[in-house]
N, CA, C and O of each residue as an XYZ file, in Angstrom:
904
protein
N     173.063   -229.934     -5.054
C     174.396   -230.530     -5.054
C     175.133   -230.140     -3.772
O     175.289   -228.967     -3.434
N     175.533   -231.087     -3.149
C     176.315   -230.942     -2.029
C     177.792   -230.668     -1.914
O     178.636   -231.506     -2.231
N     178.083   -229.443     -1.442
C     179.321   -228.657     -1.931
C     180.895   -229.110     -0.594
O     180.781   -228.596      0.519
N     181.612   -229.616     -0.738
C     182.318   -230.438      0.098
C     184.004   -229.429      0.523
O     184.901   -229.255     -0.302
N     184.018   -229.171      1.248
C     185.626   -228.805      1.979
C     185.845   -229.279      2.351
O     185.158   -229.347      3.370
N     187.134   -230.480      2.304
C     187.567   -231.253      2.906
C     188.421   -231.024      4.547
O     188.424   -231.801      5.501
N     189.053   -229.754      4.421
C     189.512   -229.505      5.781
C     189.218   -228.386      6.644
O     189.140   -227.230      6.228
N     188.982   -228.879      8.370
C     188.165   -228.455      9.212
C     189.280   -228.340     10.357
O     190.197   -229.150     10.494
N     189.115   -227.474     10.974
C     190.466   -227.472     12.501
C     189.735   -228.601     13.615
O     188.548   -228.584     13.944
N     190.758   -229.552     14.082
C     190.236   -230.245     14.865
C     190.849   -229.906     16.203
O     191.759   -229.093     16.040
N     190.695   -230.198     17.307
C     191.747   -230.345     18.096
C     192.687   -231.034     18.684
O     192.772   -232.255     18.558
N     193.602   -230.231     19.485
C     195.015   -231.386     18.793
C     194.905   -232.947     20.029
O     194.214   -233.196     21.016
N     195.808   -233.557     19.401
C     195.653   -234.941     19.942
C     196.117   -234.546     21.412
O     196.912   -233.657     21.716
N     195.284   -235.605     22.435
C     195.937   -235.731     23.851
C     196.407   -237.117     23.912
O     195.519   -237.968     23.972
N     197.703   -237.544     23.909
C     198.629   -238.305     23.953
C     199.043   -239.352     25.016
O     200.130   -238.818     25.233
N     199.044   -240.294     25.757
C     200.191   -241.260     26.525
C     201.670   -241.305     25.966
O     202.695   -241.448     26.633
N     201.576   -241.176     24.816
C     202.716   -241.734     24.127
C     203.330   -241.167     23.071
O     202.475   -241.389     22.215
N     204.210   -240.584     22.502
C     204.699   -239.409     21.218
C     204.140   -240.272     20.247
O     203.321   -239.789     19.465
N     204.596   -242.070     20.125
C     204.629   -242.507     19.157
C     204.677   -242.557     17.467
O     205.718   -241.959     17.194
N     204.175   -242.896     16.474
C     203.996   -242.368     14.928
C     203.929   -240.886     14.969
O     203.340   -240.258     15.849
N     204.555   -240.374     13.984
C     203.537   -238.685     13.166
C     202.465   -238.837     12.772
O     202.468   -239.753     11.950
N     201.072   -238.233     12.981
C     199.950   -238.673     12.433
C     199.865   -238.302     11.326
O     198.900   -238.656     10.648
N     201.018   -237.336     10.723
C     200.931   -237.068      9.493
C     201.576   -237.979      8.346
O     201.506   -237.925      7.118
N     202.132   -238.705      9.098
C     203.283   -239.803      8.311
C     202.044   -240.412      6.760
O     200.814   -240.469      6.752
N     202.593   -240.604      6.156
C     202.363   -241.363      4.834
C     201.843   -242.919      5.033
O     200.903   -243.567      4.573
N     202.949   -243.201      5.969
C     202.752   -244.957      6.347
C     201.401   -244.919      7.375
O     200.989   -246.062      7.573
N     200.912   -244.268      7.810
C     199.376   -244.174      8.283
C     198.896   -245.147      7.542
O     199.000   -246.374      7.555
N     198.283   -244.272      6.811
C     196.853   -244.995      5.907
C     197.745   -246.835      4.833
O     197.196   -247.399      3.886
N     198.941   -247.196      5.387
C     199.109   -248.110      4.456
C     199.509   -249.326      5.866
O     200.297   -250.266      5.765
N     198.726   -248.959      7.083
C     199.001   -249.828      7.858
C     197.674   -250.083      8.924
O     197.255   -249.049      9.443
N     197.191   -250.962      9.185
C     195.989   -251.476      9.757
C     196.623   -252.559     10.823
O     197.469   -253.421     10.585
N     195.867   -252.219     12.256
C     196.190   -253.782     13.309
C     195.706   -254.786     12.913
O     195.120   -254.741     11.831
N     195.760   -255.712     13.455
C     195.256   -256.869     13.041
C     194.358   -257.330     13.725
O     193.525   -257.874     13.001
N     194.089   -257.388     14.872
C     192.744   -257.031     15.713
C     192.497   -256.013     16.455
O     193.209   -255.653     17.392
N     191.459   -255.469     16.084
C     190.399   -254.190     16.464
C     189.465   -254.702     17.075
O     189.122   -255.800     16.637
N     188.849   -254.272     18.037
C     187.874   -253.939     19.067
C     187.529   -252.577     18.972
O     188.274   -251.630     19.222
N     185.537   -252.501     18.333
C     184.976   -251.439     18.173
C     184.180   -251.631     19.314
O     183.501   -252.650     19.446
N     184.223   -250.357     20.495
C     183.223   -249.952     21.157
C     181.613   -249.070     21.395
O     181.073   -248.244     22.132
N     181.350   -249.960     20.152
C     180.008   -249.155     20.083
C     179.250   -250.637     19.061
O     179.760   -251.622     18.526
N     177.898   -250.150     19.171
C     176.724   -250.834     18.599
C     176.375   -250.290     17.382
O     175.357   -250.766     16.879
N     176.842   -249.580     16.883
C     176.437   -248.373     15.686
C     176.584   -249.321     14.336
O     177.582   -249.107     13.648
N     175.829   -250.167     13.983
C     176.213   -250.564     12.712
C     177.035   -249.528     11.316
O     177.805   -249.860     10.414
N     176.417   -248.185     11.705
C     177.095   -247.389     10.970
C     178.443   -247.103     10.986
O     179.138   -246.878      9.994
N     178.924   -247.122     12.566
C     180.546   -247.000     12.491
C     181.310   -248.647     11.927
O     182.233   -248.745     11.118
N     180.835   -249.412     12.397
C     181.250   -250.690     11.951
C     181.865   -250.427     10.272
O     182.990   -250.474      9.773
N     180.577   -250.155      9.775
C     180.590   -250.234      8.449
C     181.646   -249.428      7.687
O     182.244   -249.874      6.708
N     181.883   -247.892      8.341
C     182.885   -247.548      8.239
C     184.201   -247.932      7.793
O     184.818   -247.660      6.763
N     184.566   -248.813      9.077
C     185.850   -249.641      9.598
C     185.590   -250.580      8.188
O     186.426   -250.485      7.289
N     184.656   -251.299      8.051
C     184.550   -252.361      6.974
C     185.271   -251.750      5.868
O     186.273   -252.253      5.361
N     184.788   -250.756      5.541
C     185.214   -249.877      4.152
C     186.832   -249.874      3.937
O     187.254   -249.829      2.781
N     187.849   -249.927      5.159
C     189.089   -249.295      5.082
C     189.705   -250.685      5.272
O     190.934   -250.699      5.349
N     189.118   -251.749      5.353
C     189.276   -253.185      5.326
C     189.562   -253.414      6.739
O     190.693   -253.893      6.833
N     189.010   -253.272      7.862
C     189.184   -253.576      9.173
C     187.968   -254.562      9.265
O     187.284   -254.600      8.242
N     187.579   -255.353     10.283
C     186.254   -256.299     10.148
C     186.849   -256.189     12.077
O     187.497   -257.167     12.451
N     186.653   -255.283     12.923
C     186.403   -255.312     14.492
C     185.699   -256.194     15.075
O     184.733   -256.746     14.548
N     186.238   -256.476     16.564
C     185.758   -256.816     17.120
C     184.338   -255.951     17.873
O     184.449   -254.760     18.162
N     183.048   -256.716     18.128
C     182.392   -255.136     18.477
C     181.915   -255.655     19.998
O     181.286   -256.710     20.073
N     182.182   -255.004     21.030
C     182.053   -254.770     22.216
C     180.852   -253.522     22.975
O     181.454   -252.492     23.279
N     179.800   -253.487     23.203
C     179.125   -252.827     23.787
C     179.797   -252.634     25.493
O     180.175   -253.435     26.348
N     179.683   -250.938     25.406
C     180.244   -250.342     26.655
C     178.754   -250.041     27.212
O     177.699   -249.654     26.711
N     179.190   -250.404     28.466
C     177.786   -249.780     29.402
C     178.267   -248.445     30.256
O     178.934   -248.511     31.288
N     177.799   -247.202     29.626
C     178.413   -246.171     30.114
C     177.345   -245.005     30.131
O     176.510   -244.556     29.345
N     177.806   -244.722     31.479
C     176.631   -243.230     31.973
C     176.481   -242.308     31.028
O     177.051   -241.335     31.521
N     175.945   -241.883     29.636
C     176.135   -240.567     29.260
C     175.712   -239.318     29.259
O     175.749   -238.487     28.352
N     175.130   -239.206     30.806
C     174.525   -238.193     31.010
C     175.343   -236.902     31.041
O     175.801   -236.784     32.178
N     175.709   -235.897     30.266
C     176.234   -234.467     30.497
C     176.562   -234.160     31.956
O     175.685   -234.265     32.814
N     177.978   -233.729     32.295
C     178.397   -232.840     33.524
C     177.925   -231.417     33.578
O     178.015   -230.613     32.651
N     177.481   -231.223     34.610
C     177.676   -229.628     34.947
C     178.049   -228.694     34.130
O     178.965   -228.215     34.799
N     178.011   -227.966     33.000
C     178.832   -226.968     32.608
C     179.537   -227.296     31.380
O     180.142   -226.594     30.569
N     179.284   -228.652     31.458
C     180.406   -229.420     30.242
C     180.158   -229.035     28.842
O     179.079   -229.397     28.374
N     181.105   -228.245     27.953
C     180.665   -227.821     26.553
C     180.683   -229.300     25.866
O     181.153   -230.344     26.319
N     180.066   -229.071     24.714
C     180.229   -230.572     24.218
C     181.044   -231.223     23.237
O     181.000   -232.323     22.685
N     181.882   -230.119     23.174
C     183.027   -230.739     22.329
C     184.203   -231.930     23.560
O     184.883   -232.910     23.258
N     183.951   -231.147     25.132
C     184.707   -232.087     25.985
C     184.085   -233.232     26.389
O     184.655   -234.249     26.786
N     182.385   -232.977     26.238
C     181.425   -234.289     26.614
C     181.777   -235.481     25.224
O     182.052   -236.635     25.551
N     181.759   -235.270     24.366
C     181.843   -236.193     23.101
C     182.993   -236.866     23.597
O     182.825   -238.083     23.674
N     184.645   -236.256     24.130
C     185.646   -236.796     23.839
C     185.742   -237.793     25.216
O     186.016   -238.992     25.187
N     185.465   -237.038     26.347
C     185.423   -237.452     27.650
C     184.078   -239.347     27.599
O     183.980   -240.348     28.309
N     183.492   -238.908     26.533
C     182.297   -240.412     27.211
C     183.152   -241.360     25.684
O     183.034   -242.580     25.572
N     183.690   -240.786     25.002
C     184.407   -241.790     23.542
C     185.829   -242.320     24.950
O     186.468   -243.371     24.915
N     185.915   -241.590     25.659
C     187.074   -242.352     26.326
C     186.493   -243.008     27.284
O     187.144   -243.936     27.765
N     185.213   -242.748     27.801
C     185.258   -243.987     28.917
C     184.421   -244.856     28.303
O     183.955   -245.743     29.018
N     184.029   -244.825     26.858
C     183.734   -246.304     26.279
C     184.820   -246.910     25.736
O     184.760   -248.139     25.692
N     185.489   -246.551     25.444
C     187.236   -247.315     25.197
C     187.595   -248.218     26.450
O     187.609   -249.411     26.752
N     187.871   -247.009     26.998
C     187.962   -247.920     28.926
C     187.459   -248.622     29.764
O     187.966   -249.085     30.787
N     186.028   -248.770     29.196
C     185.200   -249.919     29.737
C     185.013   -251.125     29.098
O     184.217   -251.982     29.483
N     185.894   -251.234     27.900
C     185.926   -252.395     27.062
C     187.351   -252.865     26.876
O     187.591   -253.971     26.390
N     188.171   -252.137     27.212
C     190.008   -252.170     26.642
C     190.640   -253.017     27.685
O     190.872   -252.820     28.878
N     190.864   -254.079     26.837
C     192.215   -255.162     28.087
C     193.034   -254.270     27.816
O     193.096   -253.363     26.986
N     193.923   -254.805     28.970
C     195.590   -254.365     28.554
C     196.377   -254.844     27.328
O     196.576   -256.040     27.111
N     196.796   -253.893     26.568
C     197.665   -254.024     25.323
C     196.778   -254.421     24.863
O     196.961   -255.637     24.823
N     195.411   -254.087     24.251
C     194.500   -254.103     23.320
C     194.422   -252.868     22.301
O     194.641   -251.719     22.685
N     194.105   -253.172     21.024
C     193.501   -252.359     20.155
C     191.859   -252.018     20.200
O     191.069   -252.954     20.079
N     191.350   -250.583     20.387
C     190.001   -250.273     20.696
C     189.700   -249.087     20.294
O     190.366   -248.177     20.787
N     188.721   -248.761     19.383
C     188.296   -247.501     19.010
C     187.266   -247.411     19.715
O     186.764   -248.411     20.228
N     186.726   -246.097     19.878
C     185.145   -245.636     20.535
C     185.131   -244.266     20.492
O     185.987   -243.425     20.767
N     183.769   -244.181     20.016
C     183.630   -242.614     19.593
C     182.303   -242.545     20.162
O     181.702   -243.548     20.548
N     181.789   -241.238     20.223
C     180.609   -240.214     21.006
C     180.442   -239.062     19.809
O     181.360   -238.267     19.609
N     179.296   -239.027     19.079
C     178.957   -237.679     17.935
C     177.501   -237.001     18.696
O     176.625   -237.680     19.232
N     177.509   -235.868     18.611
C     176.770   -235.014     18.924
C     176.469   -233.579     17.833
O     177.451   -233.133     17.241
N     175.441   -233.077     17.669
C     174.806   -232.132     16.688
C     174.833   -230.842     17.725
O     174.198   -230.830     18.779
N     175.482   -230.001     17.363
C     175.374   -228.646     18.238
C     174.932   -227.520     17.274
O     175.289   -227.406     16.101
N     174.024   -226.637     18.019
C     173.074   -225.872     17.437
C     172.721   -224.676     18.025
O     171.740   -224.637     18.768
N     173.426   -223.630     17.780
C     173.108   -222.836     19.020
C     173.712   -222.892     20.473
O     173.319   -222.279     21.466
N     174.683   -223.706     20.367
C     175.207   -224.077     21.505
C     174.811   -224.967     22.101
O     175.594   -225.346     22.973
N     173.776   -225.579     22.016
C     172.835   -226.664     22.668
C     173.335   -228.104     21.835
O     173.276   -228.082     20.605
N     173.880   -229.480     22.608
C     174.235   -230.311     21.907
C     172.625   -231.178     21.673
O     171.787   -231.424     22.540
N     172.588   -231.452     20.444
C     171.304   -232.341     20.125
C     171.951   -233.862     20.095
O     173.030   -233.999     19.518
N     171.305   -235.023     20.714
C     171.705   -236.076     20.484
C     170.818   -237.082     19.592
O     170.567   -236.849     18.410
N     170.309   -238.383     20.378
C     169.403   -238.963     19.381
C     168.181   -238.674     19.767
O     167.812   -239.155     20.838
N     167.222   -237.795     18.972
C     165.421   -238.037     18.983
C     164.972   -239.114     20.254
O     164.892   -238.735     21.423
N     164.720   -240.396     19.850
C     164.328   -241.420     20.387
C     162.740   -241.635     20.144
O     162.208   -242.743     20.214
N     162.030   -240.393     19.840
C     160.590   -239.822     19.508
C     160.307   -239.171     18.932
O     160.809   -238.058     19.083
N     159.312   -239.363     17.859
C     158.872   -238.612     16.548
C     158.494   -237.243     17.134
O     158.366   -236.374     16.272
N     158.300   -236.874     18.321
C     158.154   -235.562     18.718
C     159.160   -234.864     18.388
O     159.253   -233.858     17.684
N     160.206   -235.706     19.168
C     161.917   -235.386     18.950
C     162.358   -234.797     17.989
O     162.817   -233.679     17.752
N     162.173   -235.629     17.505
C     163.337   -235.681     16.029
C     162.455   -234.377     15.303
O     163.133   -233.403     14.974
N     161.215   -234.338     15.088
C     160.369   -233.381     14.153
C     160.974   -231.772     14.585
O     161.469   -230.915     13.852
N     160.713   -231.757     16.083
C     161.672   -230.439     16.432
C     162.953   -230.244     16.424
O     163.483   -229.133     16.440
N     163.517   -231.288     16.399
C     165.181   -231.133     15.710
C     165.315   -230.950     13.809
O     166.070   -230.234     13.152
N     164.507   -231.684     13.476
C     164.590   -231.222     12.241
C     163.983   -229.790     11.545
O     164.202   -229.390     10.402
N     163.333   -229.286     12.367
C     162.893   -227.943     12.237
C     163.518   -226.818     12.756
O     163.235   -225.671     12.411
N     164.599   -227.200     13.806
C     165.249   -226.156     14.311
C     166.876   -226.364     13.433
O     167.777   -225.569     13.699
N     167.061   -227.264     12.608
C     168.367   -227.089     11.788
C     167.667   -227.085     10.506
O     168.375   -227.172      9.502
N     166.472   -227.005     10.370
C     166.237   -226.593      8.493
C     166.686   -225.149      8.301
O     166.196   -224.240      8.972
N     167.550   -224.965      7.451
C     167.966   -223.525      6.925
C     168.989   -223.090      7.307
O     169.242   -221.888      7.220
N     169.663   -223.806      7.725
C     170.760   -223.078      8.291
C     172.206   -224.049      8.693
O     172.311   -225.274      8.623
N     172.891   -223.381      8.980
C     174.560   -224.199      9.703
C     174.626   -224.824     11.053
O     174.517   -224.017     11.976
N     174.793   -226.185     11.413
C     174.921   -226.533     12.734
C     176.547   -227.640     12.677
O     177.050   -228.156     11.679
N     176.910   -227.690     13.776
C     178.290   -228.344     13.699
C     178.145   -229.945     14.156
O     177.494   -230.050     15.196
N     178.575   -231.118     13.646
C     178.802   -232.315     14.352
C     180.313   -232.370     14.449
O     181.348   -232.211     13.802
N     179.822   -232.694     15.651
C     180.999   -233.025     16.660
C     181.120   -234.418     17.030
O     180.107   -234.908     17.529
N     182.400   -235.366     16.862
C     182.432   -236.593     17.011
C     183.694   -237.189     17.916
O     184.662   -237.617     17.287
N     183.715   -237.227     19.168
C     185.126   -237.801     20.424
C     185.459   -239.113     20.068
O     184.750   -240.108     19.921
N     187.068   -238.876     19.920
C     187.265   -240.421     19.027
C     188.262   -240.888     20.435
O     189.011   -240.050     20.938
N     188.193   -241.967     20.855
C     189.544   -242.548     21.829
C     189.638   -243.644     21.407
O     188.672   -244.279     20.983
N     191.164   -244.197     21.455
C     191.979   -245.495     20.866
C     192.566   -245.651     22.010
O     192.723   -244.684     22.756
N     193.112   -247.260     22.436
C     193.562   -247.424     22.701
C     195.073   -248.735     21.897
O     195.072   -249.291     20.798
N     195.869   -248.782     22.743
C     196.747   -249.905     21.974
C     198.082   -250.622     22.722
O     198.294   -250.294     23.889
N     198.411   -250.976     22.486
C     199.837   -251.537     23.267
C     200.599   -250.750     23.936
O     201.061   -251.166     24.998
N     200.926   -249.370     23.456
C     202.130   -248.769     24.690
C     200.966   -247.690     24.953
O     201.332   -246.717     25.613
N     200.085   -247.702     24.683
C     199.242   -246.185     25.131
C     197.376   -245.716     24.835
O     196.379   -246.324     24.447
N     197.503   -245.151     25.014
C     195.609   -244.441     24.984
C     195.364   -242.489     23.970
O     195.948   -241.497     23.533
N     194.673   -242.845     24.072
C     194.540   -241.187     22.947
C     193.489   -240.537     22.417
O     192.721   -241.359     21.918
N     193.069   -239.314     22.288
C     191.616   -239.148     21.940
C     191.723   -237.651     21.071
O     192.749   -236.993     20.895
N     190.651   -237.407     20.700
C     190.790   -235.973     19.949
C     189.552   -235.899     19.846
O     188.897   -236.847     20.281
N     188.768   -234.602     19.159
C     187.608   -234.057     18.708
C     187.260   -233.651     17.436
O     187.652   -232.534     17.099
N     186.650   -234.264     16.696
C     186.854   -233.785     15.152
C     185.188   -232.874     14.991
O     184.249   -233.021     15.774
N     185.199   -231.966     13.782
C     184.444   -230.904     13.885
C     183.548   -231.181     12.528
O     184.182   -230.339     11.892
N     182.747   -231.590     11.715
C     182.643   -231.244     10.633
C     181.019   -230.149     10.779
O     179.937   -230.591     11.166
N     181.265   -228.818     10.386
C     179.739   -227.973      9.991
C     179.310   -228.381      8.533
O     180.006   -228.570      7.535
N     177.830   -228.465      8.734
C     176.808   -228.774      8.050
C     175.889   -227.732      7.768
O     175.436   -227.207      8.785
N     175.446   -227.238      6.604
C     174.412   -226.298      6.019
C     173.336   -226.945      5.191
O     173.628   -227.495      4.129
N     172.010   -226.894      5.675
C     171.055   -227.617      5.613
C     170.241   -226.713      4.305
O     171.191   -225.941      4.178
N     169.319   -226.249      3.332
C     168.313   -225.886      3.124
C     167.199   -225.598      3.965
O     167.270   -225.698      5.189
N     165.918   -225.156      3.199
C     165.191   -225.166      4.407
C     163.979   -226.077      3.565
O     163.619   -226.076      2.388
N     163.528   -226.878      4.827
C     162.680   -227.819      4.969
C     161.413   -227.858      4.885
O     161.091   -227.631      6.051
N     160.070   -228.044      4.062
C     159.095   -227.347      4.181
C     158.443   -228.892      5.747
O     159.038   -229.748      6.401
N     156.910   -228.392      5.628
C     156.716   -229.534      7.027
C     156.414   -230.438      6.203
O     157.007   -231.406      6.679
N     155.733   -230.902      4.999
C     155.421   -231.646      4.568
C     156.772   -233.136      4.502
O     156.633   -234.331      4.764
N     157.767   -232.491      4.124
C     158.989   -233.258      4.299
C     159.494   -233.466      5.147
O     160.069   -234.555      5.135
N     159.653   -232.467      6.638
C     159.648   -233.096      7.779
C     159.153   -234.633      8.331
O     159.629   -235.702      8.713
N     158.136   -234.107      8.145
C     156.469   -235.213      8.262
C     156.932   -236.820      7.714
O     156.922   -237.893      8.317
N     157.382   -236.428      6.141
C     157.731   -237.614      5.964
C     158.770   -237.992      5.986
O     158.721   -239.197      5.737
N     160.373   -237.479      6.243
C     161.132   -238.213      6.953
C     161.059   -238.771      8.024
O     161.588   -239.861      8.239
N     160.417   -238.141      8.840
C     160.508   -238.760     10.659
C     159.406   -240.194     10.256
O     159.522   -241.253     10.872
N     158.695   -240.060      9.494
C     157.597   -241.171      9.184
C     158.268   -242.567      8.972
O     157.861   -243.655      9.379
N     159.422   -242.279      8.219
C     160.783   -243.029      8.240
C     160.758   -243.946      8.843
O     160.363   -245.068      8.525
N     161.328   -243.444     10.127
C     161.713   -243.737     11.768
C     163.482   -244.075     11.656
O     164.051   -244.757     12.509
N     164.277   -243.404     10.330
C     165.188   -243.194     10.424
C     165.833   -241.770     11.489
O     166.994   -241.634     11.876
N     164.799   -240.965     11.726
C     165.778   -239.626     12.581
C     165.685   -240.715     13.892
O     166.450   -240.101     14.636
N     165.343   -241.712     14.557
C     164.993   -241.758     15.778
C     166.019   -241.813     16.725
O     166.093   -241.158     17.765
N     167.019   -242.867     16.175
C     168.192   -242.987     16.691
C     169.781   -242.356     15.687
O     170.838   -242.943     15.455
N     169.358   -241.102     15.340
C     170.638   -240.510     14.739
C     170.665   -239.184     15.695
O     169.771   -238.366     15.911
N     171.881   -239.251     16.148
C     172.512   -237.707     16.767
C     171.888   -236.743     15.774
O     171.775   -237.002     14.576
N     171.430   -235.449     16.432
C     170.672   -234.760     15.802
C     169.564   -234.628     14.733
O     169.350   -233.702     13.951
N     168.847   -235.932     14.928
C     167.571   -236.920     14.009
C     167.512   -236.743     12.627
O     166.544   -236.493     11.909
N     169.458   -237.019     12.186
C     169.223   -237.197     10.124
C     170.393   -238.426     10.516
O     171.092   -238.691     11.494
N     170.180   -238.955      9.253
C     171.181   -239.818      9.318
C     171.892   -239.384      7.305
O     171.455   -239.755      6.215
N     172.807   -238.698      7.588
C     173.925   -238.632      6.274
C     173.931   -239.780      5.285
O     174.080   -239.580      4.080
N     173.801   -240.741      5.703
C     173.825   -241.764      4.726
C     172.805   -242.670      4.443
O     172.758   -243.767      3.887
N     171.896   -241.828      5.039
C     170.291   -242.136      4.103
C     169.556   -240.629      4.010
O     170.047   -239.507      4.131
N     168.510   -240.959      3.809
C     167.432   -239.403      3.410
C     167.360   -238.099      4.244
O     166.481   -237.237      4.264
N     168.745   -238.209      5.053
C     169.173   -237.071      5.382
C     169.954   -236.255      4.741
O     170.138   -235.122      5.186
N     170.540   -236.673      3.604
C     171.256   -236.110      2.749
C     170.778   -235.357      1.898
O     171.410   -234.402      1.446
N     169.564   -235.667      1.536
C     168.914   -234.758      0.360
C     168.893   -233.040      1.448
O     168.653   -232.078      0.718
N     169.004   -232.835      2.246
C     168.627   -231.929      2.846
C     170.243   -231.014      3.468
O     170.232   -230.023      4.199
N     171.058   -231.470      3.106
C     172.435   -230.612      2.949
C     172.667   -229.860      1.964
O     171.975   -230.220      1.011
N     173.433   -228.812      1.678
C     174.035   -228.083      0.582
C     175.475   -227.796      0.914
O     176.206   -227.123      0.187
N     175.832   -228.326      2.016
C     177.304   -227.516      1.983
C     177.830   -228.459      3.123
O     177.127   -228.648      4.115
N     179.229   -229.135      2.973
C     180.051   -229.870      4.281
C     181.651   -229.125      4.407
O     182.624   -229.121      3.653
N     181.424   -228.619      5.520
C     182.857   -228.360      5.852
C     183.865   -229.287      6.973
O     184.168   -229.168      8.160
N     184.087   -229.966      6.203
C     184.921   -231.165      7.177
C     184.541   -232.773      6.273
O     184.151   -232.965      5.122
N     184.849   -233.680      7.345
C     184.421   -234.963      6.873
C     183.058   -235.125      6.710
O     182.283   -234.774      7.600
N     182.638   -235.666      5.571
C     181.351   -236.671      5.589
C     181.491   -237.869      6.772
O     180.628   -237.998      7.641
N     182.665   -238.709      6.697
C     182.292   -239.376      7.752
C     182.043   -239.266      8.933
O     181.100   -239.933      9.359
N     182.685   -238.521      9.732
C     182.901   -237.490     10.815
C     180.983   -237.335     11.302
O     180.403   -237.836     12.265
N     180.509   -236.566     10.334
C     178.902   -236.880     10.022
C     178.401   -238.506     10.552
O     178.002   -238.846     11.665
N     178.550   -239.153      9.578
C     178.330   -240.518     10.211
C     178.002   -240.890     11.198
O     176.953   -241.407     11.584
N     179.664   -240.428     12.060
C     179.329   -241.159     13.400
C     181.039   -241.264     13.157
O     181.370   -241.677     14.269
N     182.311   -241.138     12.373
C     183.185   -241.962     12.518
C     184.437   -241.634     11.645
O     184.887   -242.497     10.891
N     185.104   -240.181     11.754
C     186.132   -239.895     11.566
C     187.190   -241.083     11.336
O     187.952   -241.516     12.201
N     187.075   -241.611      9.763
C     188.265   -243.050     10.129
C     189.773   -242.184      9.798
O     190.671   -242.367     10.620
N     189.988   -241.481      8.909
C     191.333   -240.532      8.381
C     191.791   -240.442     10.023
O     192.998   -240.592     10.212
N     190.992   -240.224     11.157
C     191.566   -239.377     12.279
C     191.620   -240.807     13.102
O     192.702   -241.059     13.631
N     190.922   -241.435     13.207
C     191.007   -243.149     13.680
C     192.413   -243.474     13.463
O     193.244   -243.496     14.371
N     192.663   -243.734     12.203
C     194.331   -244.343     11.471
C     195.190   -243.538     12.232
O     196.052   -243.979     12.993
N     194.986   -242.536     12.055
C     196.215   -241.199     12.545
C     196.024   -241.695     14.520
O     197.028   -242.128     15.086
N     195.244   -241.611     14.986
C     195.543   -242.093     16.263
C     195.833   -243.549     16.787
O     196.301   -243.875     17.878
N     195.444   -244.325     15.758
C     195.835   -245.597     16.023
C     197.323   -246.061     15.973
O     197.818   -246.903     16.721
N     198.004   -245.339     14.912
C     199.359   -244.875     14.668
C     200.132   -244.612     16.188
O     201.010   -245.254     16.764
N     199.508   -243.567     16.496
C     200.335   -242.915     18.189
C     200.378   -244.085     19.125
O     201.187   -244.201     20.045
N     199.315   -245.053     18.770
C     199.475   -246.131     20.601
C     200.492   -247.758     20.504
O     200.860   -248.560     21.362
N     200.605   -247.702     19.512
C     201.629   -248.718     19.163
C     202.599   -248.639     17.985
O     202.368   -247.885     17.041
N     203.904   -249.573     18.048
C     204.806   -249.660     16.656
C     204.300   -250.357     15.944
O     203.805   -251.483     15.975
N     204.547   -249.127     14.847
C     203.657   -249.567     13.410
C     204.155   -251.035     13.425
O     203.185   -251.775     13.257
N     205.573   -251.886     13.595
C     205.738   -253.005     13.350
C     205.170   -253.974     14.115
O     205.460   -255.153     13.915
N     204.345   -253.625     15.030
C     203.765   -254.460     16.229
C     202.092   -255.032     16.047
O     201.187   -254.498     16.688
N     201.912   -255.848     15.367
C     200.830   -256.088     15.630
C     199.908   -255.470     14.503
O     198.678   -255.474     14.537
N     200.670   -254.955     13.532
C     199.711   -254.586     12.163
C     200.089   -255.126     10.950
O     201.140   -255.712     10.690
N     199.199   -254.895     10.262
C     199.282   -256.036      8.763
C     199.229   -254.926      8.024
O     198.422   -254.082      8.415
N     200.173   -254.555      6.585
C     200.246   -253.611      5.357
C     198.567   -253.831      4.653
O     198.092   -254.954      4.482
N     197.952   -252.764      4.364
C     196.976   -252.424      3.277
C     197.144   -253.558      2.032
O     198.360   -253.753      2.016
N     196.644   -254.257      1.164
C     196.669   -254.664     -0.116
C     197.268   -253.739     -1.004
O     196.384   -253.098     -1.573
N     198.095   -253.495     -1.261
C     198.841   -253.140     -2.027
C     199.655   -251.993     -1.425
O     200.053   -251.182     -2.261
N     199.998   -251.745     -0.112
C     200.678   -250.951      0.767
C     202.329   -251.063      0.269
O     203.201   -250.445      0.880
């Protein structure tokens, strides 16, 4: 059974604009009316689907090779903003996020190869590793980004089950080679933070920044029953 804490320290928002409280109430009972998602991730899409958004989806063509020195809580937030920015007209609505698996300090991204993924899944069986997910919005008066944190505690894995998840060919393309919302789950015991966050897609922290870049009266439509 997978044991859930809902709250995790994130860090704090970097701003253009004071705009909304992200703590405000009227958050979660207000949605734009067109969204532009910067990413290919059917998984974040699906997300957005859930909270009744249906985005526009825009593929960013963006370098993500690691800087020099760069820890990766600033690499996640820094490449979620220049996929925002390589897709964002002016006075557009645009989410884009960057998730990464850190382990030891070392950020794990996607496998791509059953070699891959088999040694990523063997070096987080048994133990705690953190996903890390860089969210940037943009919107009518402004731009904005943050870092959300959720740690993960795995069991431990014998190889036989290794073997046959990666057989899958679900680890191939998941940040740190599980994917949460398939047969990577059997292999958690403990979440401190969001499940979605996991995913690929902090939406609680999405709303709350989407809030900061424009007036709530500008360009958004009330929730069904808001």
């Amino acid at each position: 059974m997978i044991r859930l804490t809902p709250h995790h320290p994130r860090r704090p928002l970097r701003s253009w604009y004071p705009g909304v409280d992200p703590g405000s109430s009227t958050v979660s009972q207000m949605l734009p009316d067109h969204l532009i998602l910067a990413s290919a991730s059917p998984r974040r899409l699906d997300l957005l689907h859930q909270v009744g958004l249906d985005p526009e989806v825009r593929i960013p063509d963006v370098d993500e090779t690691p800087l020099a020195g760069e820890d990766a809580a600033s690499m996640v937030e820094r490449l979620a903003c220049a996929k925002r920015d390589a897709v964002a007209g002016e006075g557009e609505w645009v989410v884009a996020a960057d998730t990464v698996v850190v382990v030891d300090g070392e950020a794990l991204g996607k496998p791509g190869t059953p070699e891959k993924a088999t040694a990523m899944l063997r070096l987080l069986s048994g133990r705690s590793h953190q996903v890390l997910t860089g969210v940037a919005v943009a919107g009518p008066v402004g731009r904005t980004s943050t870092t959300v944190c959720t740690e993960v505690t795995w069991r431990e894995l014998s190889d036989d089950e290794v073997a046959a998840y990666v057989a899958t060919g679900e680890p191939l393309d998941k940040a740190g080679g599980y994917g949460l919302q398939g047969g990577g789950a059997d292999f958690v015991v403990e979440l401190l933070g969001g499940r979605d966050n996991v995913i690929g897609l902090p939406v609680t922290t999405v709303l709350e920044l989407l809030a900061t870049v424009g007036p709530a009266d500008d360009g958004w439509r009330r929730l069904p029953g808001g």
